[in-house]
N, C-alpha and C positions, 0 to 999 in steps of 0.2 A: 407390435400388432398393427394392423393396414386397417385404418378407420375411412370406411367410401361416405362423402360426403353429398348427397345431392344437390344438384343445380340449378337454379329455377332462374328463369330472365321474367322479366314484366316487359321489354320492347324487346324483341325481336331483330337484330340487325343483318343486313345482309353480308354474310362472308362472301362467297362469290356472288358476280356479276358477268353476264355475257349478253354481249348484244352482235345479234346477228352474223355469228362464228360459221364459215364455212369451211368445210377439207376436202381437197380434191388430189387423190393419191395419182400420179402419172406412171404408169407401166407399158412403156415404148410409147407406138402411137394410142395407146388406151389412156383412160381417163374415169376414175371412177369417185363418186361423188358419197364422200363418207357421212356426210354433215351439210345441210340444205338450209341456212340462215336459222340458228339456234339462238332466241334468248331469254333465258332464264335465267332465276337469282337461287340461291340455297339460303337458307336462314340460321343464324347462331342458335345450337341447339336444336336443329329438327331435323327429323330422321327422316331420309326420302327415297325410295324407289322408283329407279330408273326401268320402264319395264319395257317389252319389247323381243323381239324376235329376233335369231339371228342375222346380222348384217343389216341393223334401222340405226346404228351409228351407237349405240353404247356406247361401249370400249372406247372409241375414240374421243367421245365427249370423256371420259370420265380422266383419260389418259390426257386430256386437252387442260383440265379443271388440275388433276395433279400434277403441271407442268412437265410432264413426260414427252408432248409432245406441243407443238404450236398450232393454230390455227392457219389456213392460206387467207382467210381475211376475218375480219369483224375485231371484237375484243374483249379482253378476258380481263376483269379485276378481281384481285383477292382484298379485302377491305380498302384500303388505299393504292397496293401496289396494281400498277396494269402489269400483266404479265406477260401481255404481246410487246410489249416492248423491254422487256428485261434482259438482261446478256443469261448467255448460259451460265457464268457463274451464278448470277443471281437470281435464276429457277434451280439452278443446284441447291443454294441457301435456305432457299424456298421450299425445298420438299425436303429439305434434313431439318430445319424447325418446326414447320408445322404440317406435314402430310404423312399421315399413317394411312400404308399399303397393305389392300389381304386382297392375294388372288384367288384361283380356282384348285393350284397348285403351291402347296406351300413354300417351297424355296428353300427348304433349312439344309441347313450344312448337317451331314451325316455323321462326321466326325465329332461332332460338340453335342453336348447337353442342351436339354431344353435351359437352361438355365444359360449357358453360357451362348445358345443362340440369339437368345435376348439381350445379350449380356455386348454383343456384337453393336448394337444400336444405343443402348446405355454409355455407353465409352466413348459416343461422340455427340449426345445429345448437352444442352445447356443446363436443363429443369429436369433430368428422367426420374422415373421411379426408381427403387431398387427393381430388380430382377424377382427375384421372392415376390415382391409386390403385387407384379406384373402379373406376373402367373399366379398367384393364389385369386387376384381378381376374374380368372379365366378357367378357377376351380383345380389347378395344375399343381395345388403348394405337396401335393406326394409325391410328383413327376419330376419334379423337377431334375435330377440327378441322373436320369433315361435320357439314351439318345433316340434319336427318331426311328428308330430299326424297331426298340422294344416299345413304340406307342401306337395305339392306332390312328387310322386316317382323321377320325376325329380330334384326336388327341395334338395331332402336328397342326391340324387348323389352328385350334385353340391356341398353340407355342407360336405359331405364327399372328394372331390375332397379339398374343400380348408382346411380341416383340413390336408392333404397330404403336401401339398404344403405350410403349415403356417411355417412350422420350414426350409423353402429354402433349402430342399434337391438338393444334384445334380443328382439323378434320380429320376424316377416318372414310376413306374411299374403297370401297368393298368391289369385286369383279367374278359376279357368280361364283361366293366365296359359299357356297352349299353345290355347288355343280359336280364334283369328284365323291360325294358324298348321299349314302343312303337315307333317305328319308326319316329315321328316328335321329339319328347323327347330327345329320341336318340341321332341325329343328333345336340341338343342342346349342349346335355352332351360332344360331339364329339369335338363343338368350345370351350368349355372352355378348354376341354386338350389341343386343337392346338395352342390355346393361352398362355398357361404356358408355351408350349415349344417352342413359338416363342418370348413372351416379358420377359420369365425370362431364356431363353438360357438351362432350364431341359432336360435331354437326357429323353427323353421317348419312353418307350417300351408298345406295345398295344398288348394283345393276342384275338385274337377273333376267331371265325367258319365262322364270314362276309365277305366275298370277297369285295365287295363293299368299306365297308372301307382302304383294304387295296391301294386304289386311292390317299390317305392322307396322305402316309407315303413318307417321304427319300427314305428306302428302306425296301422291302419284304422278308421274310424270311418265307419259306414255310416248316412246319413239317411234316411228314408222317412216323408211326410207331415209332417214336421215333426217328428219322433221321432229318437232313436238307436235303430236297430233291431238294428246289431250292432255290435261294438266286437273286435276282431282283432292283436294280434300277429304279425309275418314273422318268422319262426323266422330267415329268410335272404331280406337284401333284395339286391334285382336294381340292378345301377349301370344311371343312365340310358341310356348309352351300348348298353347290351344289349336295351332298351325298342324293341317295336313295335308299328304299327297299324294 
């Protein structure tokens, strides 16, 4: 039986760090300016939404923080490591030990079980959950044996959420992971994040366009143009559950 154990810090430490991260994507003689001196820290254990409009630089920061991509200047640390100086093996290392992915689209292989798609990241993690685990955490322990054809759109987030989460990253980097999804659904997808990062202590980062959700976070971090334009604390965050829109 899978016993969730809650996590509680009394210091807070900073898992990432960026100071004054820019990205400037070149498209012939164009030049476009993804990221305008970003710096911000995320903290061990707090849930944060990244909020903001299409093209204020999301995506990039988020794909910048999960090593997916690099910075054109400034610098990124994950607790000790700098990550702008790291070879690609060792942002490969880096996002297979500790960076749990959920995008907008869930990526699962059609041919496998929810079980055996989680089952795909368990097999080369160091520390993972079982698979069972994973997915009973994500409410999925009846699903599990369904491929993705016989689940709903909700139902593949969720298989996708706990493939993230099977190998016990210590972050969980979300990419308008309610965007393909209707608003009751949604709000489903929304408790099982809040639950990872309340009963396994995952710092989780959330990017959306929803205002709304940003109710649920720690704290708010608001982009525009490629900037932080404002940075906010919830005196008192809203459980997903009570989330609408």
């Amino acid at each position: 039986m899978f016993v969730m154990t809650a996590i509680t810090t009394s210091v807070a430490l900073p898992v990432f760090s960026t100071h004054d991260i820019t990205k400037v994507y070149h498209m012939g003689e164009v030049s476009v300016h993804a990221l305008r001196g970003v710096t911000m820290e995320l903290y061990e254990g707090e849930f944060v939404v990244l909020l903001g409009p299409s093209g204020s630089g999301k995506s990039t920061l988020l794909n910048i923080l999960g090593g997916l991509d690099v910075p054109s200047s400034g610098s990124v640390h994950f607790l000790d490591q700098n990550l702008t100086e790291s070879t690609d093996w060792q942002l490969t290392q880096f996002r297979r030990e500790h960076v749990g992915f959920v995008f907008q689209f869930y990526n699962l292989i059609p041919s496998l079980t929810a079980r055996e798609n989680v089952a795909l990241v368990t097999e080369i993690a160091s520390d993972p959950l079982n698979p069972a685990e994973a997915l009973a955490l994500v409410g999925l322990q009846d699903r599990m044996d369904h491929f993705p054809a016989q689940m709903s759109g909700g139902e593949q987030q969720r298989v996708a959420i706990a493939r993230a989460v099977a190998k016990r990253p210590k972050v969980l980097l979300c990419d308008e992971p309610t965007g393909a999804l209707d608003a009751k659904t949604g709000v489903v997808v929304l408790e099982v994040i809040e639950r990872v990062n309340r009963e396994l202590g995952t710092t989780t980062a959330v990017i959306t366009h929803n205002a709304v959700i940003a109710d649920m976070a720690d704290r708010v971090m608001s982009l525009s143009d490629g900037r932080v334009s404002e940075t906010r604390r919830n005196s008192q965050k809203r459980a997903a559950a009570g989330i609408e829109w």
